[in-house]
N, C-alpha and C positions, 0 to 999 in steps of 0.2 A: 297348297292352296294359297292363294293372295289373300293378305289382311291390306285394311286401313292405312295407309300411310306406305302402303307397299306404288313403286313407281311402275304406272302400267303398262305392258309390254307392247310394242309401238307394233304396228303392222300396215299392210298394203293388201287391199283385197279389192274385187272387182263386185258391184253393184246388181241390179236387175238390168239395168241400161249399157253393163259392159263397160260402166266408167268406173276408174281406180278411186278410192278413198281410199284417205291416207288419213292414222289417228294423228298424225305429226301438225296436219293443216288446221286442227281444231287448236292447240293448244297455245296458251297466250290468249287464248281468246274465247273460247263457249267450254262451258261444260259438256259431260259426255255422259249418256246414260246409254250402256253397251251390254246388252242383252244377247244371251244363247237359247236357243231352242230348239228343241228334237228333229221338227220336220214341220217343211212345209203343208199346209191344206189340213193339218190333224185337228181335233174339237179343241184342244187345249191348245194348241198354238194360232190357231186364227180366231180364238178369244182373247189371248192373249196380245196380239198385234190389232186390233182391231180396238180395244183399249186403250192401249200406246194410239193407235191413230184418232182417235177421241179426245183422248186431253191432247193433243201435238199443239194444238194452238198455245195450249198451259204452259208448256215446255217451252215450246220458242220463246213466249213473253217473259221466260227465266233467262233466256238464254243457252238454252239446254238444244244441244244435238240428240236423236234417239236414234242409235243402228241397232239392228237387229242382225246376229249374224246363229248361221248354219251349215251345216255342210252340203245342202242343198245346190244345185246348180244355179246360175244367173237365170236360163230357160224357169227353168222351174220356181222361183222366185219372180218372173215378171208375169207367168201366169197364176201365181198366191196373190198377187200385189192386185194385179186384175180383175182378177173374180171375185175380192170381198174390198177394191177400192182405198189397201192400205195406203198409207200417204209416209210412213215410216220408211227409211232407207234397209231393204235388207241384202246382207253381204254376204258372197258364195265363200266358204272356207272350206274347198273341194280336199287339198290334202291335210285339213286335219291340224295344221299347224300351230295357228292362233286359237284353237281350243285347249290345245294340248296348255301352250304356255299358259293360259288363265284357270287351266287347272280344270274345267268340264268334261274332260274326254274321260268317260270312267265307266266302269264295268256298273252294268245295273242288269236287275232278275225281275225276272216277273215270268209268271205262272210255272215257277220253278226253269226256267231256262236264262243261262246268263250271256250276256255281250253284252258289248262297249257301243255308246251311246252316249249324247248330250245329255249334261245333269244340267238343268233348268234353272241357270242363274244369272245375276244382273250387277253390275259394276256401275259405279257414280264413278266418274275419271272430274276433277277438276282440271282449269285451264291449264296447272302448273305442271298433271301428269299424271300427279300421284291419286290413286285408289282413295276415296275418301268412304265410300260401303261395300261391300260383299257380302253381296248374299246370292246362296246356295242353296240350291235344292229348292225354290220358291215354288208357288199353286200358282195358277194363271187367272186365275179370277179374282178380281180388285188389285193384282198386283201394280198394274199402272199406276192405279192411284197413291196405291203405297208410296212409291216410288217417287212419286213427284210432292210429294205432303216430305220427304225425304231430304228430296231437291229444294224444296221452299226454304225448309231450315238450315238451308246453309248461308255463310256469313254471304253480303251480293258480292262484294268487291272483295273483300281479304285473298281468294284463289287469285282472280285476276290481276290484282295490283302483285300479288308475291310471283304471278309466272313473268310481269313484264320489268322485273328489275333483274 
């Protein structure tokens, strides 16, 4: 599992629009608030992005990036995006990769049957790289806000000025 202060593992994924983000292009310059989630269209997940797309305004005026990433397709992601009007970036992680390294990819049960599955958590990346919260295993309801009540408390400049020296 990444803790705090752990430096976060950089990647390349393709969007709803079939365009690449790159975590490398944010850094030096916005924060990053990088969320995983089970599956597109589920109750808990298009609560949970539909939230993120609620405060987005909040977030930008921080300077804050928000991706959302799953192992859902780009297809299937621009018709999530579509049909509830997110405005949040969500990103296909088809093999599994960039789950794996942030430590989500994990076996979970329920009504007694087990397989591997996104465990429902959110990363604050500062400009400089490094992990500044992890949390794991999050509820989708009020988490946005959490998160950005999160984000407020961090110092404004201190990440920014230490990634651009």
């Amino acid at each position: 599992m990444l803790q705090t202060g752990d430096q976060a593992p950089l990647f390349s994924l393709l969007d709803a629009d079939l365009e690449r983000v790159d975590l490398s292009r944010f850094l030096g310059q916005r924060r990053v608030v990088l969320y995983f989630y089970p599956r597109d269209d589920t109750p808990g997940c298009t609560l949970e992005a539909l939230e993120f797309t609620d405060l987005h305004p909040d977030y930008e005026a921080l300077g804050t990036e928000i991706l959302g990433i799953s192992r859902d397709s780009c297809v299937s992601h621009g018709a999530f995006r579509d049909k509830h009007g997110i405005s949040v970036r969500l990103l296909a992680d088809l093999d599994g990769e960039v789950c794996e390294a942030y430590g989500v990819w994990r076996v979970k049960e329920a009504h007694g049957d087990r397989r591997m599955g996104i465990l429902r958590s959110t990363f604050i990346i500062t400009p400089d790289g490094r992990i500044r919260h992890a949390l794991y295993d999050v509820k989708p309801r009020g988490h946005a806000g959490q998160v950005l009540d999160l984000v407020r408390a961090l110092p404004p400049d201190a990440a920014i000025s230490s990634a651009a020296t």
